[in-house]
KOLGU-4560 file (N, C-alpha, C; in nm, 3 decimals, padded with zeros to 5 digits):
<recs>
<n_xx: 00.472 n_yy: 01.352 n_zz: -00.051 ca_xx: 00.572 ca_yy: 01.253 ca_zz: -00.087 c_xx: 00.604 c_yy: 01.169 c_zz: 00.036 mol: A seq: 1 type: UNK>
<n_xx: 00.640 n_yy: 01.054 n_zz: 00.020 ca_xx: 00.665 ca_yy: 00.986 ca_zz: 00.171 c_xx: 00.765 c_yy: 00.867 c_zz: 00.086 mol: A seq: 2 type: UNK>
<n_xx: 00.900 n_yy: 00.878 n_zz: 00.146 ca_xx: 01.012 ca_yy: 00.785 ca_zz: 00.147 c_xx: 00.968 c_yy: 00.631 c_zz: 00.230 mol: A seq: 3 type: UNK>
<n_xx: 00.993 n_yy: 00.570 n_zz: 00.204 ca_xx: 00.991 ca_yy: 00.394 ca_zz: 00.220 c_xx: 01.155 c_yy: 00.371 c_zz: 00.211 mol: A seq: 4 type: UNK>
<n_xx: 01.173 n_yy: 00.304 n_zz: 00.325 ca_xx: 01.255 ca_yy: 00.180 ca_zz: 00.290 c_xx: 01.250 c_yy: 00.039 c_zz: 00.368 mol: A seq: 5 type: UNK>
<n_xx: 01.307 n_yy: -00.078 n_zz: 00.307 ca_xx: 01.268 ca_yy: -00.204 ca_zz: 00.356 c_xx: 01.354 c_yy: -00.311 c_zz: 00.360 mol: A seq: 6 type: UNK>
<n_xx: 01.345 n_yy: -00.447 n_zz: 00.391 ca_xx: 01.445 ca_yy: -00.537 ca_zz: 00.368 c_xx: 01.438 c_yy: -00.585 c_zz: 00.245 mol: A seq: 7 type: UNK>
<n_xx: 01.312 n_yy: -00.584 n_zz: 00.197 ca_xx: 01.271 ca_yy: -00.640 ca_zz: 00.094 c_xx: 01.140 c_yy: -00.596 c_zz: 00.055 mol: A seq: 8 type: UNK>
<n_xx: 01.104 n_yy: -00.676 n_zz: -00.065 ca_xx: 00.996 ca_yy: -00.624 ca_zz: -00.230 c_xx: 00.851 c_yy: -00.584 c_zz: -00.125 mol: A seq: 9 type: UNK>
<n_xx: 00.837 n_yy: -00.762 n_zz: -00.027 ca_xx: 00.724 ca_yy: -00.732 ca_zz: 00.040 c_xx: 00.705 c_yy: -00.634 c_zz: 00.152 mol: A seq: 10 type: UNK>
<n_xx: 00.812 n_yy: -00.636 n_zz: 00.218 ca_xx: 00.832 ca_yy: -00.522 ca_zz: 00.346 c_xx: 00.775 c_yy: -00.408 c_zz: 00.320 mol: A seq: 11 type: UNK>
<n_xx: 00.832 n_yy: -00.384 n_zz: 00.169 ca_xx: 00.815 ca_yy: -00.226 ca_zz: 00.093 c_xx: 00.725 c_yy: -00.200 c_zz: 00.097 mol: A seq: 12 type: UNK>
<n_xx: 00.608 n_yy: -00.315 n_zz: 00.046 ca_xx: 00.467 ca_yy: -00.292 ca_zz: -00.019 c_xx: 00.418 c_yy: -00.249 c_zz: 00.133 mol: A seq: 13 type: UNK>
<n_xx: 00.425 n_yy: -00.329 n_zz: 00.223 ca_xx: 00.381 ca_yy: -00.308 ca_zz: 00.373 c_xx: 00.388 c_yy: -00.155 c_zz: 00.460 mol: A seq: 14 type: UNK>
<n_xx: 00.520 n_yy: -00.129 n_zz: 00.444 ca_xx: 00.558 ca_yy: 00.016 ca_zz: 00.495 c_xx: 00.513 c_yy: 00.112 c_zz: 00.413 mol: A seq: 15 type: UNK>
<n_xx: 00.467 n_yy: 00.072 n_zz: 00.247 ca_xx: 00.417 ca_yy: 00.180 ca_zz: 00.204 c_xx: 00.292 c_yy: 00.195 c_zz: 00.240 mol: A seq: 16 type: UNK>
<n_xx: 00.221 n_yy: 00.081 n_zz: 00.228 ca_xx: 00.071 ca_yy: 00.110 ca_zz: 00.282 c_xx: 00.018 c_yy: 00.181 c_zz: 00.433 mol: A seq: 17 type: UNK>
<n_xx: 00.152 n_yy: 00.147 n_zz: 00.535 ca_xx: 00.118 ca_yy: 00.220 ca_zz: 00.637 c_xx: 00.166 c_yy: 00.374 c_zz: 00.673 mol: A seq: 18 type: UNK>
<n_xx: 00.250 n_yy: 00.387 n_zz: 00.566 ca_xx: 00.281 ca_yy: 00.562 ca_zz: 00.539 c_xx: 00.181 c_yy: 00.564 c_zz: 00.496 mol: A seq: 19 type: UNK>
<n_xx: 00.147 n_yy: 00.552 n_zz: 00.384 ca_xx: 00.034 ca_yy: 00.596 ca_zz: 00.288 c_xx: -00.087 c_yy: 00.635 c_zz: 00.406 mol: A seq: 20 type: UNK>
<n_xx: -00.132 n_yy: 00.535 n_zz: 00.449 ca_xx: -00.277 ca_yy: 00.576 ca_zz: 00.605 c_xx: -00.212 c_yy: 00.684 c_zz: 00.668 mol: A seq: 21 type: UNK>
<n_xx: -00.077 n_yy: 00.689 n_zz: 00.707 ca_xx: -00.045 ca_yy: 00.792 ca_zz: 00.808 c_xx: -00.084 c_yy: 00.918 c_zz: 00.718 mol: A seq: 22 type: UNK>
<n_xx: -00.042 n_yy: 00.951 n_zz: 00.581 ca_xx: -00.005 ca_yy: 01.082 ca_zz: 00.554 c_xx: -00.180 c_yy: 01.105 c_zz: 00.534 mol: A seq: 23 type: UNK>
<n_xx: -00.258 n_yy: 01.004 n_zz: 00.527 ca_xx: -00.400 ca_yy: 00.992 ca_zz: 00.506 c_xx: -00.480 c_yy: 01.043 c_zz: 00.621 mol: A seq: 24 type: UNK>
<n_xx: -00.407 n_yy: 01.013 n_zz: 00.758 ca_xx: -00.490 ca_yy: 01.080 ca_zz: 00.934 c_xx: -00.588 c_yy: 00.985 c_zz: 00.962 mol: A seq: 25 type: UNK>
<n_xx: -00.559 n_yy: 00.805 n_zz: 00.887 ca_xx: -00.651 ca_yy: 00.762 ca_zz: 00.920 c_xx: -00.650 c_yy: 00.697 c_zz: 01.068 mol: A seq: 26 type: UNK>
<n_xx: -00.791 n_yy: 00.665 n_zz: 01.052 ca_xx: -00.849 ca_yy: 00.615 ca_zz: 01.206 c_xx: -00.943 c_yy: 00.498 c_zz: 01.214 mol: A seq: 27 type: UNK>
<n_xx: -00.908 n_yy: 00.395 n_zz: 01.251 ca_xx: -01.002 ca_yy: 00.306 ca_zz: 01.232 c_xx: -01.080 c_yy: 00.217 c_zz: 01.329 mol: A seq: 28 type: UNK>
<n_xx: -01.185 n_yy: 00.155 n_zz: 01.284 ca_xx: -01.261 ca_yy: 00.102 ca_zz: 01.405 c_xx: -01.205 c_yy: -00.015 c_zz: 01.424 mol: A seq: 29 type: UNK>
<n_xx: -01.156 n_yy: -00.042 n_zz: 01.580 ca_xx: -01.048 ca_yy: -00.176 ca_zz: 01.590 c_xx: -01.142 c_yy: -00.323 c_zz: 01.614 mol: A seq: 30 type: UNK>
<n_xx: -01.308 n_yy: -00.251 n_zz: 01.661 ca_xx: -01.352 ca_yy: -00.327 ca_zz: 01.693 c_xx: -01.423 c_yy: -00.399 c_zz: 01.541 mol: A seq: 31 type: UNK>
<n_xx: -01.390 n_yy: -00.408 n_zz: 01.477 ca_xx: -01.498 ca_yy: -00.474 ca_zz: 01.355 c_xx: -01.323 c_yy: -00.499 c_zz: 01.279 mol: A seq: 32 type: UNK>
<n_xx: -01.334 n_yy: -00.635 n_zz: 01.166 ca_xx: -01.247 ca_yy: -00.708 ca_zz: 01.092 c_xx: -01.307 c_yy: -00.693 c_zz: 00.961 mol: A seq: 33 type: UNK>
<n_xx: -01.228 n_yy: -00.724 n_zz: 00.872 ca_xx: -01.246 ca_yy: -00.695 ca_zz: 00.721 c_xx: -01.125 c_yy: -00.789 c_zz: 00.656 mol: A seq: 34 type: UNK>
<n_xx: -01.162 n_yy: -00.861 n_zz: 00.564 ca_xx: -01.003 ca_yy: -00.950 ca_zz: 00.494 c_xx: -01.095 c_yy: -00.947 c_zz: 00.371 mol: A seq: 35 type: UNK>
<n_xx: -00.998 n_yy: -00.951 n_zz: 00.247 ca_xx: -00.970 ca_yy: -00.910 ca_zz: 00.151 c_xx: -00.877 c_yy: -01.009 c_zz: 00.055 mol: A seq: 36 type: UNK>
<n_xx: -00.898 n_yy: -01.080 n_zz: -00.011 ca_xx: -00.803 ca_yy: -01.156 ca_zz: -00.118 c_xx: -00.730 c_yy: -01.050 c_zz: -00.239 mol: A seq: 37 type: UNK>
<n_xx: -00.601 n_yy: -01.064 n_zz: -00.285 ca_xx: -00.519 ca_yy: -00.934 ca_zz: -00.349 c_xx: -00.472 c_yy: -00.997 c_zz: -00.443 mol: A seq: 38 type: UNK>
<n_xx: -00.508 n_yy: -01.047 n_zz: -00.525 ca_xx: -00.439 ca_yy: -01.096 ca_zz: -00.659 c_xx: -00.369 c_yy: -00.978 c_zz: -00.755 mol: A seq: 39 type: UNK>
<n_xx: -00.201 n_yy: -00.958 n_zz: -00.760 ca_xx: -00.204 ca_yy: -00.837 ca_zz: -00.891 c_xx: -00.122 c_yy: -00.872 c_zz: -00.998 mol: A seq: 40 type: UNK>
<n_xx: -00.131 n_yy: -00.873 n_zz: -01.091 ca_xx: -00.037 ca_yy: -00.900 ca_zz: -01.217 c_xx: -00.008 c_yy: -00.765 c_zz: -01.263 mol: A seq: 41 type: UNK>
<n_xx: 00.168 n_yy: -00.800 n_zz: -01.232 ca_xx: 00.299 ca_yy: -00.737 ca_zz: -01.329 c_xx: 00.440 c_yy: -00.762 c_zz: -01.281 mol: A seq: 42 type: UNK>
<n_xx: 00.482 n_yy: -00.774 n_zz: -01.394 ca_xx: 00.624 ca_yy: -00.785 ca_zz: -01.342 c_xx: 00.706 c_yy: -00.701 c_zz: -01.319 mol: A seq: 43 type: UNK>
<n_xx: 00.650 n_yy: -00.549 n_zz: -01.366 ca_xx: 00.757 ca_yy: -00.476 ca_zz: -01.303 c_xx: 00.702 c_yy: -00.441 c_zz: -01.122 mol: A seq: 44 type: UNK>
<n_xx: 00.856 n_yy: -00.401 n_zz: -01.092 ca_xx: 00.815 ca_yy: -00.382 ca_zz: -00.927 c_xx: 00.741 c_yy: -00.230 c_zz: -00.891 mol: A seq: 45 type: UNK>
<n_xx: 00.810 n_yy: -00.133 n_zz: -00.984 ca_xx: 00.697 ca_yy: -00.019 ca_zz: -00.968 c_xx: 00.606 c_yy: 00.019 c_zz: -00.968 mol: A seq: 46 type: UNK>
<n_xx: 00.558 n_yy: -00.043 n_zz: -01.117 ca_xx: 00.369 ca_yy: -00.082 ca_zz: -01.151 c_xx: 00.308 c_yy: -00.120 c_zz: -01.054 mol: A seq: 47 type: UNK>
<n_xx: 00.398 n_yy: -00.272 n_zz: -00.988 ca_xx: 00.259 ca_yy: -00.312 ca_zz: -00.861 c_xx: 00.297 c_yy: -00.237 c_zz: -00.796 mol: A seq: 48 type: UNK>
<n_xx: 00.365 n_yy: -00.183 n_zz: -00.741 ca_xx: 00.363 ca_yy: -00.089 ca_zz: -00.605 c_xx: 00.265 c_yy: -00.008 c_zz: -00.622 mol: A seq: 49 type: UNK>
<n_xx: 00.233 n_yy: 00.083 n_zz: -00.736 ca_xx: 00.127 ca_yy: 00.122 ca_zz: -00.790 c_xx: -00.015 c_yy: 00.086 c_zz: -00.763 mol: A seq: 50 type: UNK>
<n_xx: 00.015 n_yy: 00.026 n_zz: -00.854 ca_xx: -00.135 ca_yy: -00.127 ca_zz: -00.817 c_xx: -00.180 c_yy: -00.088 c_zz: -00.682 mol: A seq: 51 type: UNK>
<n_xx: -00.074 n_yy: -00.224 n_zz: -00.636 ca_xx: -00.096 ca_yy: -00.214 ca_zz: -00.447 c_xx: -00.154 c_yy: -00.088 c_zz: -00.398 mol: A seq: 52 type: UNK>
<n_xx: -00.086 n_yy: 00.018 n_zz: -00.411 ca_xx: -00.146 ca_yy: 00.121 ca_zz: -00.322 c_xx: -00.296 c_yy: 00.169 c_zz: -00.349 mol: A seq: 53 type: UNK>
<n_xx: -00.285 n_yy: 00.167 n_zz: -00.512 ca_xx: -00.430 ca_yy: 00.225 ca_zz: -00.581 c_xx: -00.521 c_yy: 00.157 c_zz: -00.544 mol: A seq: 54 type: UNK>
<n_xx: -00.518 n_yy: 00.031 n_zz: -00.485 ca_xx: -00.612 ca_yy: -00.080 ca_zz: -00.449 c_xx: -00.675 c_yy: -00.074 c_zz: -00.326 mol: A seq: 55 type: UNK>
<n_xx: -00.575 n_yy: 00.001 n_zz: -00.254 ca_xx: -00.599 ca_yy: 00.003 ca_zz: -00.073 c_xx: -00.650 c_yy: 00.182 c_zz: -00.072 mol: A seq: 56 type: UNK>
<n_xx: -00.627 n_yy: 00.206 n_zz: -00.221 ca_xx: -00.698 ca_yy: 00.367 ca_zz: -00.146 c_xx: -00.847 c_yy: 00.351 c_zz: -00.231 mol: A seq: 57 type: UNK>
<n_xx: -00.862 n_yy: 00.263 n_zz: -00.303 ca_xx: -00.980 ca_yy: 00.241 ca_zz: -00.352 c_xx: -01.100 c_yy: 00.189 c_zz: -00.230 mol: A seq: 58 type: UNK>
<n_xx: -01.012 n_yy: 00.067 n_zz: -00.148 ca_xx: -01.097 ca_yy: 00.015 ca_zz: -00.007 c_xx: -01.144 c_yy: 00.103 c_zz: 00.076 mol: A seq: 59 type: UNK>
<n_xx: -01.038 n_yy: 00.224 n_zz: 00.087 ca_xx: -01.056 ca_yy: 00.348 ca_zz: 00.151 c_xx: -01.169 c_yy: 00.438 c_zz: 00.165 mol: A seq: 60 type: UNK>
<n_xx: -01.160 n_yy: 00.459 n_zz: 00.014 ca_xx: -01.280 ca_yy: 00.571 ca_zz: -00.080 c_xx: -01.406 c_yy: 00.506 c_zz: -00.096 mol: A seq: 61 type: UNK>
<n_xx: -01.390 n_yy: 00.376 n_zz: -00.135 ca_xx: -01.517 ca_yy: 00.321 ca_zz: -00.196 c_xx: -01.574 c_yy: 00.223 c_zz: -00.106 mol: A seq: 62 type: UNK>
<n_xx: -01.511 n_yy: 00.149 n_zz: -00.051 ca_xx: -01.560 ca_yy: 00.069 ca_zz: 00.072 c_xx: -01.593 c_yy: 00.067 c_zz: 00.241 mol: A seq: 63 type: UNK>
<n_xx: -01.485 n_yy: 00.173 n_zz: 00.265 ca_xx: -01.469 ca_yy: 00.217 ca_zz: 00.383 c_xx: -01.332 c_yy: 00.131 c_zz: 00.471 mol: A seq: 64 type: UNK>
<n_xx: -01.228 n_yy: 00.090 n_zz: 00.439 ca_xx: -01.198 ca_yy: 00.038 ca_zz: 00.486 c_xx: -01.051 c_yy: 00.001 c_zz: 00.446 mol: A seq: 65 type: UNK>
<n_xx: -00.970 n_yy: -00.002 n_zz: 00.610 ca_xx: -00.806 ca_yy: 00.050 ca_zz: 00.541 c_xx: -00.788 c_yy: -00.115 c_zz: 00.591 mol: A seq: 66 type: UNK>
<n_xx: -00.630 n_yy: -00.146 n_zz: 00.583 ca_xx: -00.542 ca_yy: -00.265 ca_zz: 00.604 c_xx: -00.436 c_yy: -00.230 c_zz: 00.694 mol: A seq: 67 type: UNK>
<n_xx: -00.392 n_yy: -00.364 n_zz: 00.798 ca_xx: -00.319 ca_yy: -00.318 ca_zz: 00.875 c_xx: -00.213 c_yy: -00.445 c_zz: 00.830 mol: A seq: 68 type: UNK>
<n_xx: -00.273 n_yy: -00.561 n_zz: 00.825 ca_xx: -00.181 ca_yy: -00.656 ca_zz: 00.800 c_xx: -00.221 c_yy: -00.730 c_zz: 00.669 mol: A seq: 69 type: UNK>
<n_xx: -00.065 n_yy: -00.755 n_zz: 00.595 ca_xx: -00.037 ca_yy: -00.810 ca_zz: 00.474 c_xx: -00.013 c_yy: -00.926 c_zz: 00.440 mol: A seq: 70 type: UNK>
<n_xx: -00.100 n_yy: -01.032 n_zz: 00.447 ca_xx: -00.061 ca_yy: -01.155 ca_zz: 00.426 c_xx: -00.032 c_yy: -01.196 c_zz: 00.293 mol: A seq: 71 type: UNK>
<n_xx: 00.091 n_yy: -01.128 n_zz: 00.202 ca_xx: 00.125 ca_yy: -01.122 ca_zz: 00.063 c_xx: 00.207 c_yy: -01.217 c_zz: 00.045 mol: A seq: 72 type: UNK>
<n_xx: 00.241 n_yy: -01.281 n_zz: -00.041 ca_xx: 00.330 ca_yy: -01.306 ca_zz: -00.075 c_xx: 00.376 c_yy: -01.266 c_zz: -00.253 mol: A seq: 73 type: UNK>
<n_xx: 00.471 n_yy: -01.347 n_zz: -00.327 ca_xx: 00.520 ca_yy: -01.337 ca_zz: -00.443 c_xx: 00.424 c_yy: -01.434 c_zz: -00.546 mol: A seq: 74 type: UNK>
<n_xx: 00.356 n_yy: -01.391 n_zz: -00.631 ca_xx: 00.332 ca_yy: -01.547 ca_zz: -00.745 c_xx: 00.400 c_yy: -01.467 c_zz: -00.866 mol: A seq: 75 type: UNK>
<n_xx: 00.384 n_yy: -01.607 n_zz: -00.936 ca_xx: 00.431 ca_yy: -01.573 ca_zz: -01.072 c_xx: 00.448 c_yy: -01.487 c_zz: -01.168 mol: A seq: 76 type: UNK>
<n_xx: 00.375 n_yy: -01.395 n_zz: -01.123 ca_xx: 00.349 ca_yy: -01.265 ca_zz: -01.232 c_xx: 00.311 c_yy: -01.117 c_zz: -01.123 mol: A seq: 77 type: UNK>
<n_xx: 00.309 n_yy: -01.149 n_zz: -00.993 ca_xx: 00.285 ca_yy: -01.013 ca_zz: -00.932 c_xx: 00.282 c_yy: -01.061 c_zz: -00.771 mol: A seq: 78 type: UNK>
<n_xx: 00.166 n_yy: -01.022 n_zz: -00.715 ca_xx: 00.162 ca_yy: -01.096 ca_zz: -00.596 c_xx: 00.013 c_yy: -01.111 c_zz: -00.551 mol: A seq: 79 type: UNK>
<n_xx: -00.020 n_yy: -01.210 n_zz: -00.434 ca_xx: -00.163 ca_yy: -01.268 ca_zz: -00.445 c_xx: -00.128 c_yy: -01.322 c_zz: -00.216 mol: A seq: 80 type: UNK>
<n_xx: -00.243 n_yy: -01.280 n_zz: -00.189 ca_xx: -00.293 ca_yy: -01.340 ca_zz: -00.062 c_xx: -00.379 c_yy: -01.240 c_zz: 00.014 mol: A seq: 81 type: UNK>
<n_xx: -00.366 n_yy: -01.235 n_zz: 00.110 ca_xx: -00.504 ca_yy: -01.214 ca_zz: 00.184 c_xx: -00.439 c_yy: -01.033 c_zz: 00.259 mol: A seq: 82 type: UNK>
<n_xx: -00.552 n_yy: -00.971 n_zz: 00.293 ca_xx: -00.484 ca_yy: -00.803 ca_zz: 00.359 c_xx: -00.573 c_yy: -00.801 c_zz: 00.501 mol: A seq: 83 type: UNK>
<n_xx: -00.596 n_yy: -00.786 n_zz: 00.563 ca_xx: -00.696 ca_yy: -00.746 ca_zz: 00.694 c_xx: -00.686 c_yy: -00.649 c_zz: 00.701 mol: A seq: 84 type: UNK>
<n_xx: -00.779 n_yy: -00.646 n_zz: 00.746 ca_xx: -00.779 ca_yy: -00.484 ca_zz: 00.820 c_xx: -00.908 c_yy: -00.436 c_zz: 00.883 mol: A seq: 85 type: UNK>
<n_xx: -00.992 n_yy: -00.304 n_zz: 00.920 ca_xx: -01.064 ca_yy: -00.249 ca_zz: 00.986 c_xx: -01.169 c_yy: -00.141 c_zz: 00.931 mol: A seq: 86 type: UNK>
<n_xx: -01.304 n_yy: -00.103 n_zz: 00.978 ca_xx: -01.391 ca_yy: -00.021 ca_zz: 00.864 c_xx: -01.305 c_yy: 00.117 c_zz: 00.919 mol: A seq: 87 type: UNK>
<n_xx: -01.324 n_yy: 00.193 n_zz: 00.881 ca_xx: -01.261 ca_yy: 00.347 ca_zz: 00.835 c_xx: -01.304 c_yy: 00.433 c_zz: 00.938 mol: A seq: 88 type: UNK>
<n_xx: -01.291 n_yy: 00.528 n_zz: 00.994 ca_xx: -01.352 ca_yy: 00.578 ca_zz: 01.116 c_xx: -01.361 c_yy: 00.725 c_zz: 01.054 mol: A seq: 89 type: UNK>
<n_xx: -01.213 n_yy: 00.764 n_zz: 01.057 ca_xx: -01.204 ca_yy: 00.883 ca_zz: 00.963 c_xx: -01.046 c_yy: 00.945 c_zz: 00.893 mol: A seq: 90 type: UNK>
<n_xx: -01.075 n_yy: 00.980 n_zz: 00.802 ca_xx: -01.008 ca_yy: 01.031 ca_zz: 00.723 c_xx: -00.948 c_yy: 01.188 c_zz: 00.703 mol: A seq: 91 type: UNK>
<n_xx: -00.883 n_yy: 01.208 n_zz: 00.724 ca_xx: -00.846 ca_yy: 01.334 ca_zz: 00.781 c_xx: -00.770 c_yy: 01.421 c_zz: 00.671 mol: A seq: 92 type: UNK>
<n_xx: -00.714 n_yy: 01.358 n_zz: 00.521 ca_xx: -00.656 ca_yy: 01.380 ca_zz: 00.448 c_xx: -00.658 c_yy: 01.285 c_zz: 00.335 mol: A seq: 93 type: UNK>
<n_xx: -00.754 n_yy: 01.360 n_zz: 00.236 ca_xx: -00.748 ca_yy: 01.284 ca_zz: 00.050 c_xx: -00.608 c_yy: 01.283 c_zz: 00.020 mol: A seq: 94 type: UNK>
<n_xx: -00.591 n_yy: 01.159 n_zz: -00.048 ca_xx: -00.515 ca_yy: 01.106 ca_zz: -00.100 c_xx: -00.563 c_yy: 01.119 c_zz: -00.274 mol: A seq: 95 type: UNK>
<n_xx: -00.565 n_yy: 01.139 n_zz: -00.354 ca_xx: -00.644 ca_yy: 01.099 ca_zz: -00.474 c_xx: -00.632 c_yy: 01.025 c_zz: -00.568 mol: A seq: 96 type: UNK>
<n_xx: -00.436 n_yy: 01.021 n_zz: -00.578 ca_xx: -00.406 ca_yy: 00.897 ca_zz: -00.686 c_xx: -00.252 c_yy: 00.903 c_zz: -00.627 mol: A seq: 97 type: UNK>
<n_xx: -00.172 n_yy: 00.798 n_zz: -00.661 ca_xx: -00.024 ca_yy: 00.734 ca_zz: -00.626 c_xx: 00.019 c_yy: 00.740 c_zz: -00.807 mol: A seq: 98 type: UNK>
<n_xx: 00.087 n_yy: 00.819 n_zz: -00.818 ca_xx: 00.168 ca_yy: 00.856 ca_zz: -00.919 c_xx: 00.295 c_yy: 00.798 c_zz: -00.910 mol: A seq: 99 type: UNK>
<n_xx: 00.364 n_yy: 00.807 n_zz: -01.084 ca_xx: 00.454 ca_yy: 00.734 ca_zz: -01.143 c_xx: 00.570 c_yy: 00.836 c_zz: -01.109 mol: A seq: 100 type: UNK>
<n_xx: 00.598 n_yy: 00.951 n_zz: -01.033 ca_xx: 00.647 ca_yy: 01.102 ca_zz: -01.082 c_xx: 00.750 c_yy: 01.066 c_zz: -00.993 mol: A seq: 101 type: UNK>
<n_xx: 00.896 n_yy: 01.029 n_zz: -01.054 ca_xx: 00.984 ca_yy: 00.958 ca_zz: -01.021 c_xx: 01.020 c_yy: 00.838 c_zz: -00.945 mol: A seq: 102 type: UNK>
<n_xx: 00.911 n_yy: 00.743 n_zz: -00.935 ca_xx: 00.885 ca_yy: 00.634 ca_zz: -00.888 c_xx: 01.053 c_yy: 00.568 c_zz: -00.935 mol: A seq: 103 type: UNK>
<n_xx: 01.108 n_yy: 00.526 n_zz: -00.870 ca_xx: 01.210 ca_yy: 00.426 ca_zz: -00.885 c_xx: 01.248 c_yy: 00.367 c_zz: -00.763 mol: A seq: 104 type: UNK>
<n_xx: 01.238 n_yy: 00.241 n_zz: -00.723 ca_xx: 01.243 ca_yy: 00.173 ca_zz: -00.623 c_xx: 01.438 c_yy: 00.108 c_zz: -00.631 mol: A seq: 105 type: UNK>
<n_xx: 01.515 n_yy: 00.215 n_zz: -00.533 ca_xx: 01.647 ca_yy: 00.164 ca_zz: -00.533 c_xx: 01.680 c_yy: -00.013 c_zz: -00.456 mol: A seq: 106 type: UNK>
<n_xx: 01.779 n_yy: -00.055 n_zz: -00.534 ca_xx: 01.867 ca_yy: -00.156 ca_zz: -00.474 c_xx: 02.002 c_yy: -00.105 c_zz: -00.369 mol: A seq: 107 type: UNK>
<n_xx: 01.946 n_yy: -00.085 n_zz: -00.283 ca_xx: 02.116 ca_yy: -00.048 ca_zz: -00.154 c_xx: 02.136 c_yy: -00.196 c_zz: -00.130 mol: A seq: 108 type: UNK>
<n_xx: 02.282 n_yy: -00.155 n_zz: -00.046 ca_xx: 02.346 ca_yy: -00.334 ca_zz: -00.014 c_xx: 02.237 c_yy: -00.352 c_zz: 00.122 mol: A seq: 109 type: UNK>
<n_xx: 02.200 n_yy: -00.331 n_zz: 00.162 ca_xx: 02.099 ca_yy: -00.402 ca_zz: 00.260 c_xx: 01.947 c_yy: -00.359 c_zz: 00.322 mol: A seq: 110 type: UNK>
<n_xx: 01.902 n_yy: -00.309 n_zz: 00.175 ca_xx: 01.805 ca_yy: -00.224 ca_zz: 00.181 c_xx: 01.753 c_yy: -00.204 c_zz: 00.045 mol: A seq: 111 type: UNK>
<n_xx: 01.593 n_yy: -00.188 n_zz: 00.041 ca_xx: 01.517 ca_yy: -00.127 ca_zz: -00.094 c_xx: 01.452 c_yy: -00.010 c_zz: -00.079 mol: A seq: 112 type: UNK>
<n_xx: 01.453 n_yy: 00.105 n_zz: -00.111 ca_xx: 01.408 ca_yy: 00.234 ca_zz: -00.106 c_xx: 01.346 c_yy: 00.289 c_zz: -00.206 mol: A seq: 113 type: UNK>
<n_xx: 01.216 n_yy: 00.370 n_zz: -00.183 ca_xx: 01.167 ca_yy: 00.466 ca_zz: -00.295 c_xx: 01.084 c_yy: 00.530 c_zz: -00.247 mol: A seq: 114 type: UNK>
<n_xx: 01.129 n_yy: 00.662 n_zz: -00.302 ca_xx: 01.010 ca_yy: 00.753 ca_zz: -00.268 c_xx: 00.859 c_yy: 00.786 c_zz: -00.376 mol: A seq: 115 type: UNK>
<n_xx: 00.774 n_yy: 00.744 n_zz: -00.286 ca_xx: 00.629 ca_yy: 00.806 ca_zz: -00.347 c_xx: 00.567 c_yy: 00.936 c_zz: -00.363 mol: A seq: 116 type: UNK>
<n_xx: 00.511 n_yy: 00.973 n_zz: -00.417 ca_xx: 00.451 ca_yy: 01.138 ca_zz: -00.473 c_xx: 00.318 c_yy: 01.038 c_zz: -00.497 mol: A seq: 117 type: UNK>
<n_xx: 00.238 n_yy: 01.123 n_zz: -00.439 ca_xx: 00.048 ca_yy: 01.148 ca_zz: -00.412 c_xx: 00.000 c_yy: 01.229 c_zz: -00.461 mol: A seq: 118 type: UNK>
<n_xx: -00.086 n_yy: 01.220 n_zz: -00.497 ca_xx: -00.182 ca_yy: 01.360 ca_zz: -00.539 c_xx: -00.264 c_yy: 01.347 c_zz: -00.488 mol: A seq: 119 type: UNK>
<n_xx: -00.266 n_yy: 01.511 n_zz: -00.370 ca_xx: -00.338 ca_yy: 01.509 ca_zz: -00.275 c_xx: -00.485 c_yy: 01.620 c_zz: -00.328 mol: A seq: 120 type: UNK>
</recs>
């Protein structure tokens, strides 16, 4: 499980993806670049968080290759721009899927929080 919190929707998506690598042991090669276009449709905020993560552990598994920076923003129906990042070096801990298993992303007065559950 790994707690997130942020200023905001995009921050979130950001800090989750770099918990997510941490609880992962990843390691990556700094010397080689990788970018990535991220188009996702939904409007709820949990689903994409979902999305988002399932997407970057897919780059992980299937491509070789994690994200360090998020060039996201908001569109109309989810969110869409560019991710960078680096090929994979090693992996030290499966991740296997980002589950719904009390997913609720809180509103605090100066803060958005939620905790994630993995199946490791």
């Amino acid at each position: 499980m790994l707690k997130v919190w942020a200023p905001n929707y995009l921050v979130l998506l950001k800090e989750a993806a770099i918990g997510m690598y941490s609880l992962m042991g990843v390691e990556r090669d700094n010397h080689s670049q990788i970018e990535k276009v991220i188009d996702l449709e939904d409007e709820d905020e949990e689903n994409l968080l979902v999305m988002f993560l399932t997407e970057l552990l897919y780059y992980a598994d299937e491509e070789g290759f994690v994200f360090n920076d998020f060039l996201i923003s908001k569109s109309e129906k989810g969110i869409a721009g560019r991710i960078i990042g680096n090929k994979l070096l090693v992996l030290s801990r499966e991740i296997k899927a980002v589950t719904y298993h009390n997913l609720k992303i809180n509103k605090k007065a100066d803060r958005l929080e939620v905790q994630i559950v993995f199946d490791v």
